[in-house]
N, C-alpha and C positions, 0 to 999 in steps of 0.2 A: 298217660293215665293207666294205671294199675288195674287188673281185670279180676275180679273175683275168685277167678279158679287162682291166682297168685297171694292174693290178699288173705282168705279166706282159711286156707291151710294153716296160715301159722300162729289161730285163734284154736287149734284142734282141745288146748287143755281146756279152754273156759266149757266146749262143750262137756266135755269128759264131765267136769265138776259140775255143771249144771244136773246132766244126767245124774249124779250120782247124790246129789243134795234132793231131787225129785226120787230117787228112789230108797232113801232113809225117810224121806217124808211117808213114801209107803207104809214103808215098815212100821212105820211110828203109828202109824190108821190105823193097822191089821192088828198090831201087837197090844194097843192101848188108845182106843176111840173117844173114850172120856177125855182124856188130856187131848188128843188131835181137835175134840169138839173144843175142851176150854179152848183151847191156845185161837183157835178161828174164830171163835167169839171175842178175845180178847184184843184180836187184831182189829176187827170191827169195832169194837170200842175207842180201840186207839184212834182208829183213823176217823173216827166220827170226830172225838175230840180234836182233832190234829184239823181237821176239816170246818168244824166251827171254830176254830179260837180262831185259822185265820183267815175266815170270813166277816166274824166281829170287826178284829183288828183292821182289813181293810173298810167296812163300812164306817167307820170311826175316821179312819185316814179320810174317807172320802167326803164326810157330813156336808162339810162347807161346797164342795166342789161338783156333787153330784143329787140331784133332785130325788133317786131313787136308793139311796144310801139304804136306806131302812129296809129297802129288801132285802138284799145283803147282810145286813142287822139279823133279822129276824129268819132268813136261812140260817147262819152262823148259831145263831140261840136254840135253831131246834138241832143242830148238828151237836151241840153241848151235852142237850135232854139227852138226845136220841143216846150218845154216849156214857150217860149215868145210869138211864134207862137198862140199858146193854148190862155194865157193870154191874147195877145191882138186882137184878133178874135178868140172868143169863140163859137161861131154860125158857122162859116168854120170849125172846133174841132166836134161841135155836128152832122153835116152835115156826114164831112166824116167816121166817127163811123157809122151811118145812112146807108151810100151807102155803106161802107162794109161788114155789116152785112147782108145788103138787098141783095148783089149780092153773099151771103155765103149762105143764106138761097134758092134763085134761083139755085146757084148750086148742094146745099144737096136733095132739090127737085127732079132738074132733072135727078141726080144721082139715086136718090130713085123711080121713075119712071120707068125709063132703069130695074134698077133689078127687081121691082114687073113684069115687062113685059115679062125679059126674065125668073125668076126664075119661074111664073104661068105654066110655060111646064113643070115642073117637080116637082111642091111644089104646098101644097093647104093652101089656105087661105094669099096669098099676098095679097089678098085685102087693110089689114093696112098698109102696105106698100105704098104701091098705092096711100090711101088718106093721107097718109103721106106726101108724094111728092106732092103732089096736093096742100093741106096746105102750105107747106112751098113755092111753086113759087107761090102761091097766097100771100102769107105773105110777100113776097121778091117785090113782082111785086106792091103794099100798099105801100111798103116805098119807092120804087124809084120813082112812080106815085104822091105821095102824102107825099112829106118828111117831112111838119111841122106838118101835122097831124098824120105821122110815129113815130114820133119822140113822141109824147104823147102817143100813142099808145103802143107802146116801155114799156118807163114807168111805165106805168101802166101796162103790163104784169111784168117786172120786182116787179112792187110793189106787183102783186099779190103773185106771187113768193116766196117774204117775208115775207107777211102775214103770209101763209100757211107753210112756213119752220118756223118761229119764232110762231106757233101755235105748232106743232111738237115740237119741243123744248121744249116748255111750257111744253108739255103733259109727255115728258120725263121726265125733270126735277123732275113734281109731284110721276110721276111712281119711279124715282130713289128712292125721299123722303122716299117712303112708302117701299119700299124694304131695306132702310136706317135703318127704324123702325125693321124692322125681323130682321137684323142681333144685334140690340143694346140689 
């Protein structure tokens, strides 16, 4: 059996490229977030569609065969909507992504709050904790306040994101390379 540190090296290009298609994704955030928004809207669209047609098509295959066909049915039906929906307001689509995150991040907050509070009576150093929670319903409380300027905001935290994972990759990739070289 082949051990990883063997195997593993002489994938080093797909890293490279990984890294490197995550950090033109960046660029493409920073440079031009209208189109980064279309294009992520449009991908949800696709795969709503993609995701109901073949849910339809299996509950159709299944009518005879299975008692609960129709759920399937009617998943697949709103994954169709949901995809027209998307397509023909695409700004309702970025919205509510927007407010659900915002009110995900308010309640990871508040959550996180409650325990640095209660865990401080009996653990030290909740402190991170605490401005964890703080962060995130300040972050939460940005985008329902301010949703178009959330929404870019958003973005560009995601783009950093890529950046810095598609740098990571990069670094792997070289690191695999030269580990590639000791074993040849």
């Amino acid at each position: 059996m082949m051990s990883i540190a063997k195997s593993l090296p002489g994938q080093w290009p797909i890293f490279i490229l990984q890294g490197l298609v995550a950090i033109i994704f960046a660029a493409i955030a920073w440079l031009s977030p209208q189109l980064t928004i279309n294009m992520l809207i449009f991908i949800f669209a696709a795969f709503f569609l993609l995701d109901g047609g073949s849910r339809v098509w299996l509950a159709l295959k299944q009518k005879g065969q299975n008692g609960y066909w129709f759920v399937t049915l009617i998943a697949g039906l709103l994954g169709i909507v949901a995809a027209i929906i998307t397509l023909i307001m695409p700004q309702l689509t970025a919205y509510v992504m927007l407010y659900l995150i915002a009110f995900w991040a308010v309640a990871i907050g508040v959550t996180e709050i409650v325990a640095a509070v209660k865990l401080a009576k009996h653990l030290q150093g909740t402190t991170l904790i605490l401005i964890s929670g703080i962060l995130s319903v300040l972050f939460g409380g940005y985008l329902i306040f301010n949703p178009g300027q959330g929404i870019i905001a958003m973005l560009w935290l995601v783009a950093l994101y890529a950046f810095v994972f598609g740098l990571i990759l990069c670094w792997l990739g070289v690191k695999l390379r030269t580990l590639e070289k000791q074993f040849d």
